[in-house]
MMTF fields as JSON, N, C-alpha, C and O atoms, coordinates in Angstrom:
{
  "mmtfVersion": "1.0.0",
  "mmtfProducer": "UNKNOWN",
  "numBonds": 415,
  "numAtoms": 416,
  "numGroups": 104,
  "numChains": 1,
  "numModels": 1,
  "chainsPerModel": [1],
  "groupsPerChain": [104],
  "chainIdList": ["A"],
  "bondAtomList": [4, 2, 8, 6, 12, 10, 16, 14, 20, 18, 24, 22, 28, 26, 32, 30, 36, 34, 40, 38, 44, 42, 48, 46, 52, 50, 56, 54, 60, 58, 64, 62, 68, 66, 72, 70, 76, 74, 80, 78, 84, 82, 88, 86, 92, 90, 96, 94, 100, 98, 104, 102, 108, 106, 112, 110, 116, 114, 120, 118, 124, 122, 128, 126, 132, 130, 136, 134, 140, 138, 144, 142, 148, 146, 152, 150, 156, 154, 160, 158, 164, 162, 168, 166, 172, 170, 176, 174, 180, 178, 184, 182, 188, 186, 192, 190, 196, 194, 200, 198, 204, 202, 208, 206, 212, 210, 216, 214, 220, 218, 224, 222, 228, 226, 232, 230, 236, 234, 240, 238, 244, 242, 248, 246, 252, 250, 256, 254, 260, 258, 264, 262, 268, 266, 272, 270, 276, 274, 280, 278, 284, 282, 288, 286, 292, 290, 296, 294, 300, 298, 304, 302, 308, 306, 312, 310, 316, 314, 320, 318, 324, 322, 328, 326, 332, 330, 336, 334, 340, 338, 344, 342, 348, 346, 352, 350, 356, 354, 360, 358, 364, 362, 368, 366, 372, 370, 376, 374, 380, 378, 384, 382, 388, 386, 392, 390, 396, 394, 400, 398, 404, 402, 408, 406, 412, 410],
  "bondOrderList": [1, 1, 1, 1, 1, 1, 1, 1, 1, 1, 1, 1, 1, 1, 1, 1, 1, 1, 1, 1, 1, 1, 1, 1, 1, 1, 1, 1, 1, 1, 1, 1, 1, 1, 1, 1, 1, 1, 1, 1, 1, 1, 1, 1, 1, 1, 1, 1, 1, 1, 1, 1, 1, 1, 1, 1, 1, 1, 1, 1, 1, 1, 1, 1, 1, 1, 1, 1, 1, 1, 1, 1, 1, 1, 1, 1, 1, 1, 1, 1, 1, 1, 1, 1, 1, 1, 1, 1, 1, 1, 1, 1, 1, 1, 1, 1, 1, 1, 1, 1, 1, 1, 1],
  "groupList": [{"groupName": "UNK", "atomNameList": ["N", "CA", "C", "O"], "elementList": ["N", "C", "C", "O"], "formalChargeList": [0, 0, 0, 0], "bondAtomList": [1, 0, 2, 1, 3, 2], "bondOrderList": [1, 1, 2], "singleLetterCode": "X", "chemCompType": "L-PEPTIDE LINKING"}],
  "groupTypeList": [0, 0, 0, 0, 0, 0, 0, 0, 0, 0, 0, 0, 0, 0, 0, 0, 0, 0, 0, 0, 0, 0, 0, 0, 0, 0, 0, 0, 0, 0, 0, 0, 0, 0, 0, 0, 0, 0, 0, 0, 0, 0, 0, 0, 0, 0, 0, 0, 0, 0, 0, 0, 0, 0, 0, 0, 0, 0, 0, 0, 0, 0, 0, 0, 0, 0, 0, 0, 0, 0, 0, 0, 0, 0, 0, 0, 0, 0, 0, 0, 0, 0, 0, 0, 0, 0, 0, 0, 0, 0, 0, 0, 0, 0, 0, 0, 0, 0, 0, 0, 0, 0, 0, 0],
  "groupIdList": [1, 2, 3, 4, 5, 6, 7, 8, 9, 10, 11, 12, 13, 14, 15, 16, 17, 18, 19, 20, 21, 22, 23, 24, 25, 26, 27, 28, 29, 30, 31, 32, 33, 34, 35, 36, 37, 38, 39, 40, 41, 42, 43, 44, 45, 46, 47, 48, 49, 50, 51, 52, 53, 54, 55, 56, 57, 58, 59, 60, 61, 62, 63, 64, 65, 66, 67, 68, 69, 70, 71, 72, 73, 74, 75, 76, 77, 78, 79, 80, 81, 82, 83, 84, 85, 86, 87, 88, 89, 90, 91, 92, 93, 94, 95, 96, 97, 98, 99, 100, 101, 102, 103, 104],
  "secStructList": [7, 7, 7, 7, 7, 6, 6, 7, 7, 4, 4, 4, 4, 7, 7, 7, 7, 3, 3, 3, 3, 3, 3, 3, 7, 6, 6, 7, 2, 2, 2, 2, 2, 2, 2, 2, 2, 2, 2, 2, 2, 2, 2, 2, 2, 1, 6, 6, 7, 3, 3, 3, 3, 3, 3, 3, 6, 6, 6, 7, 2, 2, 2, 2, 2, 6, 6, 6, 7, 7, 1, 1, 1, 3, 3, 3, 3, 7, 1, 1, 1, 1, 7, 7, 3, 3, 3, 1, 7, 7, 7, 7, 2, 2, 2, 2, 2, 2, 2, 2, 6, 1, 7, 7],
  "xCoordList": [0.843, 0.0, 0.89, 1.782, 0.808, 1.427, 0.689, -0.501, 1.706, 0.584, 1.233, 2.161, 0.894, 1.123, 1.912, 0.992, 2.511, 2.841, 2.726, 3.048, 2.038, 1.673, 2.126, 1.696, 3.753, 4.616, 5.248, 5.516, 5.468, 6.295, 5.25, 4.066, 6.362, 5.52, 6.424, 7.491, 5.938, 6.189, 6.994, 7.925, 6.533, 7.191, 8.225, 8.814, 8.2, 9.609, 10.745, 11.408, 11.525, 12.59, 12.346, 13.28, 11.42, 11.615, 11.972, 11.277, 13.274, 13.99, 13.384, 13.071, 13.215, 12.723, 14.027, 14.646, 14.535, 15.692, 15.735, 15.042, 16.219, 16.781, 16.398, 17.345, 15.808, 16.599, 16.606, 15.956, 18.123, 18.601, 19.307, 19.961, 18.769, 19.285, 19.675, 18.926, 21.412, 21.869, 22.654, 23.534, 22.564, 22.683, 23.993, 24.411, 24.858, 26.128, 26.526, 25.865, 27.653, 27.651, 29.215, 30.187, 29.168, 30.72, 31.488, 31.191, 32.768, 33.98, 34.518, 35.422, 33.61, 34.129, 34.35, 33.626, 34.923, 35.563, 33.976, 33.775, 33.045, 31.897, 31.191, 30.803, 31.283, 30.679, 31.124, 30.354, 32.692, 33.589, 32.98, 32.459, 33.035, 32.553, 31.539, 31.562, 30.517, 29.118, 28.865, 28.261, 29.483, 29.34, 30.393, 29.569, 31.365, 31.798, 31.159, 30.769, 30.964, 29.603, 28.706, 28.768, 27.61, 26.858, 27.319, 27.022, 28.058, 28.303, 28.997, 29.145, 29.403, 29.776, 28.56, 28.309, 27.67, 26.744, 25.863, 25.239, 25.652, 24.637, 25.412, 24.825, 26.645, 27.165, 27.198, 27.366, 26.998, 27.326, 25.34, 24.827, 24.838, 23.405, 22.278, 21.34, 22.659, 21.651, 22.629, 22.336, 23.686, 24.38, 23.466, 22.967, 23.537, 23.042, 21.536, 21.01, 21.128, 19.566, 19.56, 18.543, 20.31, 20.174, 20.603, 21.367, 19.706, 20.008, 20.42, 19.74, 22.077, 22.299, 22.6, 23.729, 21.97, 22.265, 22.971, 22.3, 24.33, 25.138, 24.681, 24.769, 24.208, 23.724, 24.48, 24.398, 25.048, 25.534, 24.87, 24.943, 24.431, 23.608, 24.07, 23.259, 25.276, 25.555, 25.803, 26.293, 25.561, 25.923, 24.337, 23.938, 23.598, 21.679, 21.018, 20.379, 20.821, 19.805, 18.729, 18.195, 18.176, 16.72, 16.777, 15.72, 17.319, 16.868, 16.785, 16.122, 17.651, 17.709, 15.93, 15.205, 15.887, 14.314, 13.132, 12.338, 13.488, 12.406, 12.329, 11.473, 13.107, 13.436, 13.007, 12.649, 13.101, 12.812, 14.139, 13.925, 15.297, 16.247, 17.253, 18.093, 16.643, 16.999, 18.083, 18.254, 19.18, 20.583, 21.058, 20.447, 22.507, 23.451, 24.676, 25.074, 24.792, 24.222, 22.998, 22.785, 22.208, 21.073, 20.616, 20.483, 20.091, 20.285, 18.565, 17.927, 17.829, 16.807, 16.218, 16.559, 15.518, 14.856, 14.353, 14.343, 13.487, 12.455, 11.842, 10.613, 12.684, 12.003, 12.646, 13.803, 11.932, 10.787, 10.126, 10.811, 8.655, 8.526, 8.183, 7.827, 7.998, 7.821, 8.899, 9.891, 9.009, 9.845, 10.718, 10.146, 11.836, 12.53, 13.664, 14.176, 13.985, 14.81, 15.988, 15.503, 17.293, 18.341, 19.406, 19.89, 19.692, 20.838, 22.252, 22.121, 23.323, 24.663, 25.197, 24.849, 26.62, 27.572, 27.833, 28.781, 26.51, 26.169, 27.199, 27.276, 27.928, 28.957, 27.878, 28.036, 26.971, 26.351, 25.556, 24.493, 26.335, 25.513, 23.827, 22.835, 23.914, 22.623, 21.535, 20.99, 21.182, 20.648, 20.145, 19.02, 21.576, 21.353, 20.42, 19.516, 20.913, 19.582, 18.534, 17.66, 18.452, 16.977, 16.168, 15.227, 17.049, 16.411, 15.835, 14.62, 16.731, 16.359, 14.99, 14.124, 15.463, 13.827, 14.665, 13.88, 15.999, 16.615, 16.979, 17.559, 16.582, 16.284, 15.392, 15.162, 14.731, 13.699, 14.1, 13.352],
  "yCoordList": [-1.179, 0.0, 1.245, 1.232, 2.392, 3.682, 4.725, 5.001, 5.102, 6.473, 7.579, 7.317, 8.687, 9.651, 10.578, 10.277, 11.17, 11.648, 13.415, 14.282, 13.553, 15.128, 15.651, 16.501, 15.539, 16.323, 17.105, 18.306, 16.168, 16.279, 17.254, 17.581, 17.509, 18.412, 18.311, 18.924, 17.349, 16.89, 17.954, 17.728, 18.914, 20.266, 21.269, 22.248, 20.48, 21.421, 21.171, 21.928, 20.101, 19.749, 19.931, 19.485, 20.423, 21.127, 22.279, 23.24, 22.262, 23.814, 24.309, 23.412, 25.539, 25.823, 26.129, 27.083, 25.379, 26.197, 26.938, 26.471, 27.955, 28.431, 28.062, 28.608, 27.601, 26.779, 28.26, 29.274, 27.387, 29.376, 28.426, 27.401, 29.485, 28.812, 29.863, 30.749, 29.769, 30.9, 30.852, 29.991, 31.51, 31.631, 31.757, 32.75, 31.169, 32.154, 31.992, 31.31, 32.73, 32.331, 31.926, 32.673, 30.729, 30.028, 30.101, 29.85, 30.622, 30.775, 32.244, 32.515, 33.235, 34.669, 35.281, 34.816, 36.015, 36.63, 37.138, 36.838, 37.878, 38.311, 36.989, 37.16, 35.974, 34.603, 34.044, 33.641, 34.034, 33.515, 34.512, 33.868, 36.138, 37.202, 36.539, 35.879, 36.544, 35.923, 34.898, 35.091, 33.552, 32.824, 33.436, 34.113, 33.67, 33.701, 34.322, 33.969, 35.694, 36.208, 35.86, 36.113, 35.149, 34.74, 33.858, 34.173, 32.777, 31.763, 31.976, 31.224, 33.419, 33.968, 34.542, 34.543, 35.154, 35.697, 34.548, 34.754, 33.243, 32.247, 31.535, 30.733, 31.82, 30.535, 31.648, 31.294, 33.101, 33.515, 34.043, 34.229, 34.095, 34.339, 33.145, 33.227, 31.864, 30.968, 29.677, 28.594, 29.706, 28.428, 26.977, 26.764, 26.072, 25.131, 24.865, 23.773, 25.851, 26.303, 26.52, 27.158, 26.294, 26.434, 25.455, 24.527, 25.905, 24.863, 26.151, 26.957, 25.793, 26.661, 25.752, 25.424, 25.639, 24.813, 26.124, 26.846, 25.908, 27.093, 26.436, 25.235, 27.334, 26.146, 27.397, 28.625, 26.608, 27.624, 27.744, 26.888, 28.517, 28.855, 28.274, 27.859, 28.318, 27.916, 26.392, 25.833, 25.715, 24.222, 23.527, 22.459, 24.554, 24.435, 25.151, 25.946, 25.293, 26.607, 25.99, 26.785, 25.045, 24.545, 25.338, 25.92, 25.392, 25.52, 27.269, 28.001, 27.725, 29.018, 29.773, 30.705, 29.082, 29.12, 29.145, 30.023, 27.396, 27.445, 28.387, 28.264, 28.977, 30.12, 31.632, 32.597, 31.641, 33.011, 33.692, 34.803, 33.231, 34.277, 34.862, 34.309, 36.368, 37.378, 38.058, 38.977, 38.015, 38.545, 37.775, 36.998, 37.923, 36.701, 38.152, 39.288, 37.257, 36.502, 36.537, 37.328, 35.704, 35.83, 35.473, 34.419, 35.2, 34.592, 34.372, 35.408, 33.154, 32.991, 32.384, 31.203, 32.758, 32.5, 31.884, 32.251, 30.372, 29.186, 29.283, 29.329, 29.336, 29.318, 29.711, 29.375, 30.395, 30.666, 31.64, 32.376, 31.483, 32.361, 33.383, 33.361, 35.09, 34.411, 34.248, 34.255, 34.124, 33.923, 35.161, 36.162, 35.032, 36.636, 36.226, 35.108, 37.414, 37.03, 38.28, 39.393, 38.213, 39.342, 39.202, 38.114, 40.197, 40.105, 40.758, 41.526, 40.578, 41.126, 39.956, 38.789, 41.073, 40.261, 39.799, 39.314, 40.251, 40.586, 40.833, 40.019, 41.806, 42.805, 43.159, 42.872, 43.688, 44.786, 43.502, 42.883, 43.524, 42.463, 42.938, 42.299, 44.349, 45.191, 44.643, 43.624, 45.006, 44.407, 42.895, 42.41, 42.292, 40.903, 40.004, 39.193, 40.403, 40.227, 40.485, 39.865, 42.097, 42.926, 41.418, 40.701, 41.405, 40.64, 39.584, 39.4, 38.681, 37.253, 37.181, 36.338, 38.809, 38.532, 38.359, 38.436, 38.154, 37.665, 39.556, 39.949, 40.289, 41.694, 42.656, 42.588, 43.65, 44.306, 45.46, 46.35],
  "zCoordList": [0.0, 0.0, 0.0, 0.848, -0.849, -1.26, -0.054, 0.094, 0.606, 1.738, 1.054, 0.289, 1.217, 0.891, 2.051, 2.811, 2.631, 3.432, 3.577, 2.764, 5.182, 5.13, 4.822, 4.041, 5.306, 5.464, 4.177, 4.202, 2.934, 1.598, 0.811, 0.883, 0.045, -0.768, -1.93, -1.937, -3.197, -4.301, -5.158, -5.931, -4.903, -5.798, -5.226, -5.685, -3.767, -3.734, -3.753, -3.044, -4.483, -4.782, -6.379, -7.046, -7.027, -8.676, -8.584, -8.255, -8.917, -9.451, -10.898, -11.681, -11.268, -12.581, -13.087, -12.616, -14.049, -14.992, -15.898, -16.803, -16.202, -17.382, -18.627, -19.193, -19.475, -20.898, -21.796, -22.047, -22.113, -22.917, -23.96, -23.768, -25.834, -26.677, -27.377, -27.788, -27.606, -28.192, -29.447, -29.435, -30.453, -31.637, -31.848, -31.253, -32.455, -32.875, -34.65, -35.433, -34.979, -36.275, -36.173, -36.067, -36.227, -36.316, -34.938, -33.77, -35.692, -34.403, -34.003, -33.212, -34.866, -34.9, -33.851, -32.97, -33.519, -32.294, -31.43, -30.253, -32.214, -32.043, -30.673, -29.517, -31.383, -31.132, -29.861, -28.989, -29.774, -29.292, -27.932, -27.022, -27.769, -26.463, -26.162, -25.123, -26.903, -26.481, -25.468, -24.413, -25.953, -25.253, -24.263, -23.648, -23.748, -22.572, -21.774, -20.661, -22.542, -21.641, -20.857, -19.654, -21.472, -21.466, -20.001, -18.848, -20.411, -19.256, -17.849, -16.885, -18.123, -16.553, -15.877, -14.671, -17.123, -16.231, -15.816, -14.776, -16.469, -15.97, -14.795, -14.069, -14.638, -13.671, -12.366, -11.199, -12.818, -11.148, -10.543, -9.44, -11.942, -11.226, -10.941, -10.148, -11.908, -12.528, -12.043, -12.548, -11.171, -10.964, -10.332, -9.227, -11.712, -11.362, -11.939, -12.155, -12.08, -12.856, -13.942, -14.215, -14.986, -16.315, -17.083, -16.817, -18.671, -19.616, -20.854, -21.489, -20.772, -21.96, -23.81, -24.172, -24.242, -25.673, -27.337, -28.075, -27.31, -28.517, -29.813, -30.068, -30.551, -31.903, -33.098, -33.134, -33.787, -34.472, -35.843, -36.725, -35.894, -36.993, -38.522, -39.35, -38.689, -40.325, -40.164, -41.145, -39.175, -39.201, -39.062, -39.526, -38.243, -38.089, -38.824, -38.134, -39.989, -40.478, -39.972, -39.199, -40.008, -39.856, -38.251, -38.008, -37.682, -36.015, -36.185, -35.45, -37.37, -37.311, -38.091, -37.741, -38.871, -40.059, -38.748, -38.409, -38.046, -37.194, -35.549, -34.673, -35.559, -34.198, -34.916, -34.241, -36.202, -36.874, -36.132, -35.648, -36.004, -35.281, -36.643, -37.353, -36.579, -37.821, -37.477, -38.278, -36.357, -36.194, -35.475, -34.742, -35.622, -34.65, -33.805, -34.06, -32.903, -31.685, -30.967, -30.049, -31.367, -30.42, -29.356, -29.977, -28.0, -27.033, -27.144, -27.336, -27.04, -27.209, -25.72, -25.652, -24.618, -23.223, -23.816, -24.99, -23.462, -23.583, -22.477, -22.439, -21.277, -20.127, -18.807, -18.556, -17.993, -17.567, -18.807, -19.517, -18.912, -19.443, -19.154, -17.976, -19.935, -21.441, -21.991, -21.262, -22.897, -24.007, -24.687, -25.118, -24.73, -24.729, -25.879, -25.943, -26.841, -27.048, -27.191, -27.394, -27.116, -26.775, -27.859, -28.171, -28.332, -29.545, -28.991, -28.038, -29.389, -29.275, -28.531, -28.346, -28.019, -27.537, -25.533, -24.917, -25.141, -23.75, -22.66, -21.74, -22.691, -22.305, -21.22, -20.034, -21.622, -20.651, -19.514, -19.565, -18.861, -17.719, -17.587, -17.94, -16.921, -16.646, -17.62, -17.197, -18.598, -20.055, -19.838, -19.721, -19.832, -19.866, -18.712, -18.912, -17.67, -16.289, -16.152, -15.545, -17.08, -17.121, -18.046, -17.706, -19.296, -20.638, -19.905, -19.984, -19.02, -19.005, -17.511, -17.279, -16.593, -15.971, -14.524, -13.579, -14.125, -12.64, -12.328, -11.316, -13.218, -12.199, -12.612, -13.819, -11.941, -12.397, -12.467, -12.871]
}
């Protein structure tokens, strides 16, 4: 027999992550800022809570057609939503926190 217990509460060991899908075009220096960017600011605000996936656009067009993503670098939010999406080389931390929603 399965009991249920008062105490637990099924949902609070679900963390909501991140899933962040970001655009680049190749190996260009442009590309190359981005992602570093990007992954300092997720590992010192989002450590552990995120899903970052780099798709590089000229090796995926299909992912690029089906995202409608019309400049590179793009950083595309999935989730939490809504759904956001941020272009450049994300230098500007400020921006980048505002964009993804971890500041107001």
């Amino acid at each position: 027999m399965i009991e249920e217990s008062d105490h637990l509460n099924p949902r609070e060991d679900i963390v909501e992550h991140y899933i962040l899908r970001l655009f680049i075009a190749g190996s260009s220096p442009i590309s190359a800022r981005a992602i570093t960017n990007l992954r300092h600011i997720c590992e010192e605000f989002l450590k552990d809570k995120y899903i970052l996936e780099i798709i590089d656009a000229h090796q995926q067009p299909e992912l690029v057609k089906e995202e409608n993503v019309t400049a590179l670098p793009m950083l595309i939010k999935k989730n939490p939503g809504p759904k956001k999406r941020l272009i450049g080389d994300f230098s500007d931390r400020e921006k980048v926190l505002l964009g993804l929603g971890i500041r107001s």
